[in-house]
C-alpha positions in Angstrom: 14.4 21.7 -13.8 12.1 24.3 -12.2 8.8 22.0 -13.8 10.4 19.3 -11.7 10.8 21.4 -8.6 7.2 23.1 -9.2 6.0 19.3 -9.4 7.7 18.9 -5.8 6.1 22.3 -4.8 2.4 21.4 -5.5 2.4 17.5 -4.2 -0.7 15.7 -4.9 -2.8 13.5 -2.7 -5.0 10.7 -2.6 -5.7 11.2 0.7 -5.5 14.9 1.8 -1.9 15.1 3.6 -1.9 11.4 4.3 -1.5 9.6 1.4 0.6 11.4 -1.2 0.3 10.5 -5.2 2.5 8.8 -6.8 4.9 7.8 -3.7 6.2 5.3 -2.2 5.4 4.3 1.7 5.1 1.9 4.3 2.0 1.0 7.4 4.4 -1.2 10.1 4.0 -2.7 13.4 3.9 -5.3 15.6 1.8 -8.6 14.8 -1.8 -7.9 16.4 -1.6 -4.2 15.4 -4.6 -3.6 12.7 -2.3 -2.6 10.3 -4.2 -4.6 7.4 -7.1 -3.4 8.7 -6.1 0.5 8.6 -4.5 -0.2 5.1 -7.9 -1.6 4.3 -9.6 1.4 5.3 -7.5 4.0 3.6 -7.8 1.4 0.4 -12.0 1.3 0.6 -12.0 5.5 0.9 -9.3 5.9 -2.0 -11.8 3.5 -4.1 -15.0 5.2 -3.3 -13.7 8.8 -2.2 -15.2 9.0 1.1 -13.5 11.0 3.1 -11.0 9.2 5.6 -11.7 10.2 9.3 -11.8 14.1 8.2 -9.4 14.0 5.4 -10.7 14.2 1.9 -9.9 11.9 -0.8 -8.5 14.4 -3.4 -7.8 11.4 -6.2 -10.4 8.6 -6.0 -9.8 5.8 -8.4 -8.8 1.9 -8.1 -7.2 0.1 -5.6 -5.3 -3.3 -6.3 -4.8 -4.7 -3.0 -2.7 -7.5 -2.5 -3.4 -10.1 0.2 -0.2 -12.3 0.5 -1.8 -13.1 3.8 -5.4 -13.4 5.3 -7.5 -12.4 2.6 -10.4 -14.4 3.4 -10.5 -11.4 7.0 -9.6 -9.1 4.2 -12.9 -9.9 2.1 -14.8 -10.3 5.3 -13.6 -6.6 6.7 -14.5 -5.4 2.6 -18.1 -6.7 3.2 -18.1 -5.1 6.5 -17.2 -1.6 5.2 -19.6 -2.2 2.6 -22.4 -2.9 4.8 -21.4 0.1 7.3 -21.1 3.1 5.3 -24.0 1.8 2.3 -21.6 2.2 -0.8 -20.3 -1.2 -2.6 -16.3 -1.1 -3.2 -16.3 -1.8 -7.6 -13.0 -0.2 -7.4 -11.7 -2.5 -5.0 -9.9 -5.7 -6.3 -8.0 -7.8 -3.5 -5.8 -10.2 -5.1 -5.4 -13.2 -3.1 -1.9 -14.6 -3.6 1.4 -13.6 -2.8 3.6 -11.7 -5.5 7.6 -11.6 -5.0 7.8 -8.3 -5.7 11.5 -8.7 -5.9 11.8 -10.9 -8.7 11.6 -9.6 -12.1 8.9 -11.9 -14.0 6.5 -12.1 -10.7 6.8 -7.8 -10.6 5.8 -7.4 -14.4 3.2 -9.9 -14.1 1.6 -7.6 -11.4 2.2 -4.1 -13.4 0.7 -5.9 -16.4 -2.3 -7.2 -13.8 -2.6 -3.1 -12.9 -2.6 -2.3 -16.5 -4.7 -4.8 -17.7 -7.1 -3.2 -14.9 -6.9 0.5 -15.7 -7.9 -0.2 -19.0 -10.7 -2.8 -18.5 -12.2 0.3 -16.1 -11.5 3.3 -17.8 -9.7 5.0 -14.8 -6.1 4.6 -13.2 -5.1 2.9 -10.4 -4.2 5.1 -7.9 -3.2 2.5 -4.9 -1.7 -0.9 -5.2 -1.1 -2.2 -1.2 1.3 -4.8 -1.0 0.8 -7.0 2.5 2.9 -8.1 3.7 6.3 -7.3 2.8 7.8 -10.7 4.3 5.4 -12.7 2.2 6.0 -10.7 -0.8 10.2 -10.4 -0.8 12.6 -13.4 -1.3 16.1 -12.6 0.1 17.0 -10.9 3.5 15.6 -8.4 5.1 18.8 -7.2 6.7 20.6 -6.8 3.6 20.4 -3.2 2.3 21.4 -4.6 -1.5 18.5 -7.1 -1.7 16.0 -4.5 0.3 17.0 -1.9 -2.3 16.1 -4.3 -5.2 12.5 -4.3 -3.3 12.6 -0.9 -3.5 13.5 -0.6 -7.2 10.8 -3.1 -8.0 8.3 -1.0 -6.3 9.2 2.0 -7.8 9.2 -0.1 -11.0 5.7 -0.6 -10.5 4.8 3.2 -9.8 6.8 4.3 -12.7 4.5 2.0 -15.3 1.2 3.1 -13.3 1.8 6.1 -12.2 -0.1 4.6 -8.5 1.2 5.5 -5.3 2.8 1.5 -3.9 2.3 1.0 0.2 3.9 -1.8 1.3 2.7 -3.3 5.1 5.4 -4.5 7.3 6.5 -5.6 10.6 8.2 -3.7 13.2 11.4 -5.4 14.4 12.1 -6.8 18.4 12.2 -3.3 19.0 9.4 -1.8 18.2 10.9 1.3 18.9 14.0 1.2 16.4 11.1 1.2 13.5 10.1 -1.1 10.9 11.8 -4.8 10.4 15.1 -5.0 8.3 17.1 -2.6 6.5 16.7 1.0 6.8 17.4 1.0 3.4 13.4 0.7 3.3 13.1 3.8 5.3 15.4 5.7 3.6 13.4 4.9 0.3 10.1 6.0 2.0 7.7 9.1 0.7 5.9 8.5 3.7 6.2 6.1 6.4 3.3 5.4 9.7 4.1 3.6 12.5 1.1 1.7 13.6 0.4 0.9 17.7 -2.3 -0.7 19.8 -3.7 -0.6 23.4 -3.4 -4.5 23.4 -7.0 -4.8 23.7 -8.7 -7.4 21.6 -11.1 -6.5 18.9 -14.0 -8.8 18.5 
């Protein structure tokens, strides 16, 4: 319908032409990257609207992060960013456990968690970060059917929240040929970043 393509005309963004509303995308890379730590830091300037590295946050609101892995670092970095830029994160939950994102009763569970949220705070979510994708997917990641029922989950969860879902992920052997497993995942994509690093450690 032209409301539909007027819709696609006039995207929205949570982060000004880097984080699109209401999308689907993925952060990947190789182990070592930062890529928790950038999805982090787009997560802490979606919650409080600070503008991320020159781009303004055009829909602030809250962020469900889940930490399938590490999210004693990830409460440690919060703190951090806290501390650094003088603004506490309220509209930052990290959920600490893995989700199978894939499987029907574990997806619901987490779109009733984000529910259950928006209307404790009065606001929508706008973000929910899965990370990893490996811990968070039971099946193979080679096999376009079972990546596509990731997919469908994810979009399950954007259609009952109306949040934009990124998903972090690993690059494959090749770093080169994109993220790991079936393209099927980047076919599916909104928006997709390849994260690198100059192999220097970070201390």
């Amino acid at each position: 319908s032209d409301a539909a393509l007027d819709a696609i005309a006039n995207q929205q963004w949570l982060i000004d032409n880097v984080i699109p509303a209401d999308a689907f995308g993925v952060i990947y890379g190789p182990s070592g990257a930062y890529k928790s730590f950038i999805g982090l830091d787009l997560s802490a300037s979606i919650a409080s609207g600070k503008t991320w590295h020159g781009n303004d946050v055009d829909n602030a609101g809250h962020v469900i992060y889940m930490a399938a892995e590490g999210a004693t670092g990830l409460h440690l970095r919060k703190k951090a960013w806290e501390i650094r830029y003088q603004k506490p994160l309220k509209n930052l939950g990290i959920l600490g456990c893995a989700v199978t994102i894939n499987e029907t009763i574990e997806c619901q569970l987490l779109v009733d968690l984000c529910l259950a949220a928006a209307d404790e705070l009065q606001e929508p979510v706008r973000l929910v970060v899965i990370d990893t994708l490996a811990r968070s997917f039971a099946g193979d990641e080679n096999s376009a059917a079972e990546m596509g029922a990731f997919v469908r989950s994810c979009d399950r969860i954007r259609d009952a929240t109306g949040a934009t879902v990124l998903v972090i992920h690993h690059s494959g052997k090749d770093a080169e040929k994109g993220a790991r497993g079936s393209s099927a995942l980047r076919a599916a994509c909104d928006f997709e970043f390849k994260v690198t690093s100059s192999g220097k450690k970070v201390t």
